[in-house]
Legacy VTK file of the C-alpha trace (Angstrom):
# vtk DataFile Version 3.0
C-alpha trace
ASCII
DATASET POLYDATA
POINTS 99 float
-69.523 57.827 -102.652
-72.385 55.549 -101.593
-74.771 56.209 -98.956
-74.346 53.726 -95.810
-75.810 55.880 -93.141
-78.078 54.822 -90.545
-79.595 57.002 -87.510
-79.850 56.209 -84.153
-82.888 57.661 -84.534
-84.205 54.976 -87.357
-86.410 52.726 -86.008
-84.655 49.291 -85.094
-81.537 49.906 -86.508
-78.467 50.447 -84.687
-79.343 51.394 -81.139
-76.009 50.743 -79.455
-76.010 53.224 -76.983
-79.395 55.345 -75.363
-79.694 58.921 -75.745
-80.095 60.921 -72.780
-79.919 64.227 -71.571
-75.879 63.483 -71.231
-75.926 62.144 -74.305
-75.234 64.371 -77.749
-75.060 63.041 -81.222
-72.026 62.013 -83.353
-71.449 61.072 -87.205
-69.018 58.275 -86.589
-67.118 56.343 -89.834
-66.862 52.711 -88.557
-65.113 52.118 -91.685
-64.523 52.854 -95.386
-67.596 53.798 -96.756
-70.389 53.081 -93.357
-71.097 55.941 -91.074
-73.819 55.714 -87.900
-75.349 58.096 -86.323
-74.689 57.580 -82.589
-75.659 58.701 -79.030
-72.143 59.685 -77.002
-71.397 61.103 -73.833
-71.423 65.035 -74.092
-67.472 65.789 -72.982
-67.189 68.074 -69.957
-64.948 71.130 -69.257
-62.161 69.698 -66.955
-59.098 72.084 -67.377
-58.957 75.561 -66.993
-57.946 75.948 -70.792
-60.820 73.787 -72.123
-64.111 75.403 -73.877
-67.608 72.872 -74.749
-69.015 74.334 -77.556
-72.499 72.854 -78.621
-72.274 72.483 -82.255
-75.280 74.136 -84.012
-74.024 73.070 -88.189
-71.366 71.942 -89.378
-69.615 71.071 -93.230
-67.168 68.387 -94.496
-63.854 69.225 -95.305
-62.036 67.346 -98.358
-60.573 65.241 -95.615
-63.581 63.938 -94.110
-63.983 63.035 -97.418
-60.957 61.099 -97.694
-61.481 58.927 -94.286
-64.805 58.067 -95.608
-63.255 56.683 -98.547
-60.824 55.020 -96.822
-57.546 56.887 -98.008
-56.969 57.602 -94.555
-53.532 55.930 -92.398
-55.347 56.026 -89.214
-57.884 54.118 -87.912
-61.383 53.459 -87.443
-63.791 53.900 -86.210
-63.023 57.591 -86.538
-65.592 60.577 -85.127
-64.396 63.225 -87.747
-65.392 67.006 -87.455
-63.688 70.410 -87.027
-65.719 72.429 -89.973
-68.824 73.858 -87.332
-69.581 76.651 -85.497
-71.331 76.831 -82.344
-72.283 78.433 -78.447
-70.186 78.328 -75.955
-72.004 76.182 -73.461
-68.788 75.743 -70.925
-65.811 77.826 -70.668
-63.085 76.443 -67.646
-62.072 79.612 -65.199
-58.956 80.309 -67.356
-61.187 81.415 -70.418
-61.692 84.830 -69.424
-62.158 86.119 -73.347
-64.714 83.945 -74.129
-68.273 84.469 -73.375
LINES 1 100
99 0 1 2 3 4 5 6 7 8 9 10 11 12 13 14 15 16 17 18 19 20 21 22 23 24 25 26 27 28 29 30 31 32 33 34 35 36 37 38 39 40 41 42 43 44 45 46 47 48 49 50 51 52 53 54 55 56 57 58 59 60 61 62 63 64 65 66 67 68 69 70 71 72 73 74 75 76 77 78 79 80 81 82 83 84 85 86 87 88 89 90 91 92 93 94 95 96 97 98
């Protein structure tokens, strides 16, 4: 696997979009084998069902793997991630268990 990543936070590289306070960070694959670091808008709880939970570490999965290396079907660029754990910083009024 070779390293392509670059940081938003990396001096004159990459700067697409501006962090601020609505901003959060994402690991995004623009394609086989390049991630960036990039600044995207925090999502917002807008259903009753829906939970934001700020992500405080996270792991790669063998498939994260695989869409880095390209054997992936879908398509790029891709925002991969569901191996974290977290606060609950939102919960919508139908989330009565979680705190």
């Amino acid at each position: 696997m070779r390293n392509n990543c670059s940081s938003s936070t990396d001096a004159g590289k990459d700067h697409d979009e501006a962090e601020t306070e609505d901003a959060m960070r994402a690991a995004i694959i623009q394609e086989p084998g390049i991630i960036r670091i990039r600044a995207v808008e925090t999502p917002r709880v807008t259903m009753p069902d829906e939970v934001l939970v700020k992500s405080m570490a996270s792991g790669i999965c063998g498939a994260g793997v695989h869409i880095y290396r390209g054997e992936y079907l879908g398509s790029y660029p891709m925002t991969p991630g569901h191996e974290f754990y977290g606060v609950v910083e939102a919960a919508g009024p139908g989330m009565r268990r979680v705190k």
